[in-house]
C-alpha positions as CSV (number, residue, x, y, z in Angstrom):
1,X,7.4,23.2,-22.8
2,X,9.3,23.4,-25.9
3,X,8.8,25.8,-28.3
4,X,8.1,23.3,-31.1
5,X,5.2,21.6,-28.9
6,X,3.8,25.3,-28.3
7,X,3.1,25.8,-31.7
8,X,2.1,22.6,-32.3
9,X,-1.1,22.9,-29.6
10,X,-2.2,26.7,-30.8
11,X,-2.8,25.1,-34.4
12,X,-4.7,23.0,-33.3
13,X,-6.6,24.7,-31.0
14,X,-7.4,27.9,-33.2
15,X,-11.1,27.7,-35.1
16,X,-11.7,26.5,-38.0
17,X,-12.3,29.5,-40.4
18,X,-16.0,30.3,-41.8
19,X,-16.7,29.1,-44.9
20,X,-17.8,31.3,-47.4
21,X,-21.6,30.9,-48.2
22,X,-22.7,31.7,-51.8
23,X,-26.0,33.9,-52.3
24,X,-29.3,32.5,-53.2
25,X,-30.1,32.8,-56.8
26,X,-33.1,35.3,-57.3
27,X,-36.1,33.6,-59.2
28,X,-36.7,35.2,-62.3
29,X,-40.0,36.9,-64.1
30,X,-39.3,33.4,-66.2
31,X,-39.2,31.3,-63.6
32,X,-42.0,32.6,-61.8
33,X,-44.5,32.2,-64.6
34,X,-42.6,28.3,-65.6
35,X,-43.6,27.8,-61.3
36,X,-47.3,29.2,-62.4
37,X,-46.7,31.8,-59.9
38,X,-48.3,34.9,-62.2
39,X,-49.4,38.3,-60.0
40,X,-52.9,39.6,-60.8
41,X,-52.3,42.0,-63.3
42,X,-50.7,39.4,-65.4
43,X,-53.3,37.3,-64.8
44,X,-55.8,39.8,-66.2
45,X,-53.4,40.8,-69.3
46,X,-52.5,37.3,-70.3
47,X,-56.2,36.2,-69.5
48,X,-59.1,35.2,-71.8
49,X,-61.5,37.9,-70.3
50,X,-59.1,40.6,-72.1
51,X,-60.2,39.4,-75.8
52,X,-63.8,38.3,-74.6
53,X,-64.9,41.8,-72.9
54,X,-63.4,45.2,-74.3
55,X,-63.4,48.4,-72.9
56,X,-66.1,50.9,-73.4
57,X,-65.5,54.7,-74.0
58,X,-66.8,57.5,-75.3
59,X,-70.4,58.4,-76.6
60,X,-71.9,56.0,-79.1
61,X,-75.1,58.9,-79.7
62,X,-73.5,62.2,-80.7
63,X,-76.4,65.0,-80.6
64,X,-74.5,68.4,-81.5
65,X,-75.4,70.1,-85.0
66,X,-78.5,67.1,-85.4
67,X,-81.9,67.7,-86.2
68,X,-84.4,64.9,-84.4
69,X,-87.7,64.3,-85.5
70,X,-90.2,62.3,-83.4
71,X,-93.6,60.8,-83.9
72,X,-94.9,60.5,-80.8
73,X,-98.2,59.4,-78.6
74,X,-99.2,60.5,-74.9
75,X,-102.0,59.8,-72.8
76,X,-103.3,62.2,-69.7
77,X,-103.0,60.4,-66.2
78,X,-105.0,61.1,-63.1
79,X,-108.1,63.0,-65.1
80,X,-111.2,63.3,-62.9
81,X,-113.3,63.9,-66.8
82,X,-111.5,63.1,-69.6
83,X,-108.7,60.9,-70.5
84,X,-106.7,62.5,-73.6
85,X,-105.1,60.4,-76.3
86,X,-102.5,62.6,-77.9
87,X,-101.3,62.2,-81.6
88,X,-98.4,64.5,-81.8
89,X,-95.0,65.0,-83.5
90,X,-91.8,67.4,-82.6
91,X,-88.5,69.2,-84.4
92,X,-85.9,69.5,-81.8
93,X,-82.5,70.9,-82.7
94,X,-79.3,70.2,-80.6
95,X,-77.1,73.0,-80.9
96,X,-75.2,71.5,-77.9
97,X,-74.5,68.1,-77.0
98,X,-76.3,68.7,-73.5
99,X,-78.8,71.4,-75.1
100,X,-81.9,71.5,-77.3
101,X,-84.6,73.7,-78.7
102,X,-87.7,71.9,-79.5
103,X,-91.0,72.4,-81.1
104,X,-93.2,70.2,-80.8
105,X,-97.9,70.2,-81.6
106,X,-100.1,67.2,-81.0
107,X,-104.3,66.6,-81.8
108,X,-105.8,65.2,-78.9
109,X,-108.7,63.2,-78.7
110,X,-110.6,63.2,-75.5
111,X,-113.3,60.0,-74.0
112,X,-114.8,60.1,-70.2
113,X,-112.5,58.9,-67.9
114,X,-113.3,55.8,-65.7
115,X,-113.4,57.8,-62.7
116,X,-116.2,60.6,-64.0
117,X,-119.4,60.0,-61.9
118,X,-122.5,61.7,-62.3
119,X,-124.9,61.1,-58.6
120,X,-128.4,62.3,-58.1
121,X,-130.3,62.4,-54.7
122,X,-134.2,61.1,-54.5
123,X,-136.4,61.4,-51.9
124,X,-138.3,58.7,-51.1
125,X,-140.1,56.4,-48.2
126,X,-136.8,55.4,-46.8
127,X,-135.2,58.7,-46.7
128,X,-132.8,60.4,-48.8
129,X,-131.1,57.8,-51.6
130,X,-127.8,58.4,-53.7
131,X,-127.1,56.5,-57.1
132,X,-124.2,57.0,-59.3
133,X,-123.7,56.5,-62.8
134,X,-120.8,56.9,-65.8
135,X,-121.9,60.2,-67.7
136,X,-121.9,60.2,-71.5
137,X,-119.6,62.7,-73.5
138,X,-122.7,64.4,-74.8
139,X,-123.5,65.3,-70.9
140,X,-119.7,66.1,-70.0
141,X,-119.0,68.2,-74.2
142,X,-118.4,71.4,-73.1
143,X,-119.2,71.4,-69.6
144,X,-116.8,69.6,-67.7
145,X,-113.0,71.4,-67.6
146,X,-109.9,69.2,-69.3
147,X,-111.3,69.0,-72.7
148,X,-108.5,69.3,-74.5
149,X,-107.9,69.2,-78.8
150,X,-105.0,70.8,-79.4
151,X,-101.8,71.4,-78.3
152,X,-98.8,72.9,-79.1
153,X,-95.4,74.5,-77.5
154,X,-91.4,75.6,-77.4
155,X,-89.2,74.3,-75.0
156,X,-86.1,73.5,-73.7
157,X,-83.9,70.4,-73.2
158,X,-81.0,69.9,-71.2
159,X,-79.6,66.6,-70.8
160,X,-76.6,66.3,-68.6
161,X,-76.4,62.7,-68.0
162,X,-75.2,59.8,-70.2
163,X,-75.0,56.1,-69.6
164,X,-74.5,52.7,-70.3
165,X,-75.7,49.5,-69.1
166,X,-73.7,46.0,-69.4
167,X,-75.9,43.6,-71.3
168,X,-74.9,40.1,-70.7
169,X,-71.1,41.4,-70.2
170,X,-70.9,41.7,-74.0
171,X,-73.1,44.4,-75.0
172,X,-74.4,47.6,-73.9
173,X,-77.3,49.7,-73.8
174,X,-76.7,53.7,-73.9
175,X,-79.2,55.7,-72.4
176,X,-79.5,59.4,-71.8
177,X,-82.1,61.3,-69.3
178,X,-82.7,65.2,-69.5
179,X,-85.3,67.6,-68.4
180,X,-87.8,69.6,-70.0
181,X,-89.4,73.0,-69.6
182,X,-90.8,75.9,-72.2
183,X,-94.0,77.4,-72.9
184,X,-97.5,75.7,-74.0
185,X,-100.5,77.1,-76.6
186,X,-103.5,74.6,-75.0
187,X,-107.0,74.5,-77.5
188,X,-109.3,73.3,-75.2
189,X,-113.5,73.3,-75.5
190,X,-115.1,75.5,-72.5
191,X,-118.6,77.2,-71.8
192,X,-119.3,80.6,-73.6
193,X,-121.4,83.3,-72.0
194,X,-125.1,83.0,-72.7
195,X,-124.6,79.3,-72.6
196,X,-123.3,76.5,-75.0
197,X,-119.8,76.0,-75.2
198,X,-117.2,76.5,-78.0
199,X,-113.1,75.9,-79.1
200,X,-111.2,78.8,-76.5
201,X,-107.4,79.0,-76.7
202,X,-105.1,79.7,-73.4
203,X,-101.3,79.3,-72.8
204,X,-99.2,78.0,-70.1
205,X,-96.3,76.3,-69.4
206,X,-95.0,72.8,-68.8
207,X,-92.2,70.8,-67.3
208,X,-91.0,67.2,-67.2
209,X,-88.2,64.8,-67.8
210,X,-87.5,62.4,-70.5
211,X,-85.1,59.2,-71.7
212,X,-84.0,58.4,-74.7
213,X,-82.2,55.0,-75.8
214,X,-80.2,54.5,-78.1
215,X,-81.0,51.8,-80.8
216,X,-78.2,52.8,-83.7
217,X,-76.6,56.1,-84.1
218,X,-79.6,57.9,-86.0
219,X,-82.6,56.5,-83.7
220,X,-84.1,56.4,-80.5
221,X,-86.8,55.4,-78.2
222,X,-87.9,58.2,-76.2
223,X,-90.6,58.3,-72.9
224,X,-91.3,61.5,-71.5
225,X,-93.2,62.7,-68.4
226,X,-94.7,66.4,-68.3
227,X,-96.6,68.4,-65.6
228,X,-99.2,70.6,-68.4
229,X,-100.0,74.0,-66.5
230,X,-102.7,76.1,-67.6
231,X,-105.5,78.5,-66.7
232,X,-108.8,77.3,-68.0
233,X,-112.1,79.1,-68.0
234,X,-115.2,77.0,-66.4
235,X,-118.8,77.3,-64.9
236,X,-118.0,77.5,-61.5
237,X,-115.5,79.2,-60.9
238,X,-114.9,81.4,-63.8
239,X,-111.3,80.3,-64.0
240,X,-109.5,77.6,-62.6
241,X,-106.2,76.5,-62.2
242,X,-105.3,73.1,-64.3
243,X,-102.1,70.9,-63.7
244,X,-102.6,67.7,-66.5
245,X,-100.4,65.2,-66.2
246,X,-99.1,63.3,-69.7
247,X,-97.1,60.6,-70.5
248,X,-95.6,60.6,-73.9
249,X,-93.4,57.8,-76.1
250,X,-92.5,58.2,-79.2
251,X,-89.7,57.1,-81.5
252,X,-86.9,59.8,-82.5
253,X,-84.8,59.5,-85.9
254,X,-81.8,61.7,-86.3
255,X,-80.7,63.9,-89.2
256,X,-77.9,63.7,-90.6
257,X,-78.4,59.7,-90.0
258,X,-74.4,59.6,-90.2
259,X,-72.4,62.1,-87.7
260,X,-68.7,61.2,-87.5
261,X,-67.3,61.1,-84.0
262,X,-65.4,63.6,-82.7
């Protein structure tokens, strides 16, 4: 074959070279948000949510170097004689903003519990009857124990938790719980040798937790549930043990009414 027809056929048989293919253009941050393609966290920093509902921080209550002062009213639970009505008040000063010293006295007035029975036993044609009736305070005065009038004591708070609850996603409700315990001075009204009964003092000790929530920066609502321990003297036995059990709410107002935030 001739050498011009040779090179004629390899040309033409040889492959066609590989054409060059261009990159793909990469979508811009732009383009993406032009597409509506938006990640999440753009979604919730370009959202409406982000102006509606704001971050929460911090304390809104600040207690440190505050003086509160707090009417308050408690009644006794669970009394087998007398239900108590307490009228009281207390001074509690938070050196800390976990920590205070309080002291607190309250008048109580006591009226025969729903439960106090009095029963008598007759003998009669049919045998042996029982009949139970509500005693009046002139048959319990003196003679039944839990009479209390007065009371006073010291204690100690410690509050370790604060909190906040979402109010319709706009608002919130700060809260904080602590617990209570310290030493009690109980006047209470008790039989006397010889007979009658008169005003005798004893002392004891109490425990309990509390809430307060937070209305403004300067006042509170405040519930409180203590465990009253005390040794009171009584016709039979001499002694006896007494646990009372009170419920207390009361309002709380803060001095000075404006603390700067820290």
């Amino acid at each position: 074959m001739k050498p011009a027809l040779r090179l004629l056929l390899a040309l033409f048989l040889a492959p066609a070279p590989a054409l060059a293919q261009a990159p793909a253009p990469t979508p811009s941050a732009s383009s993406e948000q032009e597409a509506g393609d938006v990640s999440e966290v753009d979604k919730d920093r370009l959202g409406p949510l982000r102006e509606r509902i704001r971050p929460v921080s911090g304390h809104l209550f600040l207690k440190k170097g505050r003086l509160e002062v707090s009417p308050s009213t408690s009644i006794s639970i669970r009394d087998a004689f007398f239900t108590k009505y307490v009228l009281g008040a207390s001074i509690t000063y938070h050196p800390f903003e976990t920590l205070g010293v309080s002291l607190r006295a309250g008048y109580a007035i006591p009226t025969v519990a729903g439960s106090a029975q009095i029963c008598t036993f007759s003998e009669g044609e049919g045998g042996i009857t029982r009949g139970c009736r509500s005693p009046t305070f002139d048959e319990l005065d003196g003679e039944a124990p839990g009479q209390l009038t007065l009371l006073g004591g010291l204690d100690v708070q410690w509050a370790p938790i604060y909190g906040k609850l979402s109010l319709l996603a706009e608002s919130f409700l700060h809260f904080d719980l602590y617990g209570i315990g310290g030493v009690s001075a109980v006047q209470y009204r008790g039989p006397v040798e010889g007979g009658g009964s008169a005003p005798a003092f004893t002392v004891g000790g109490n425990v309990g937790v509390g809430a307060r929530v937070f209305l403004n920066r300067w006042m509170t609502v405040r519930a409180e549930f203590r465990d009253l321990i005390y040794v009171e003297r009584a016709v039979q036995p001499a002694t006896t043990l007494r646990n009372q059990l009170l419920f207390e709410l009361g309002v709380s107002f803060f001095f000075p009414s404006a603390y700067p935030e820290s």
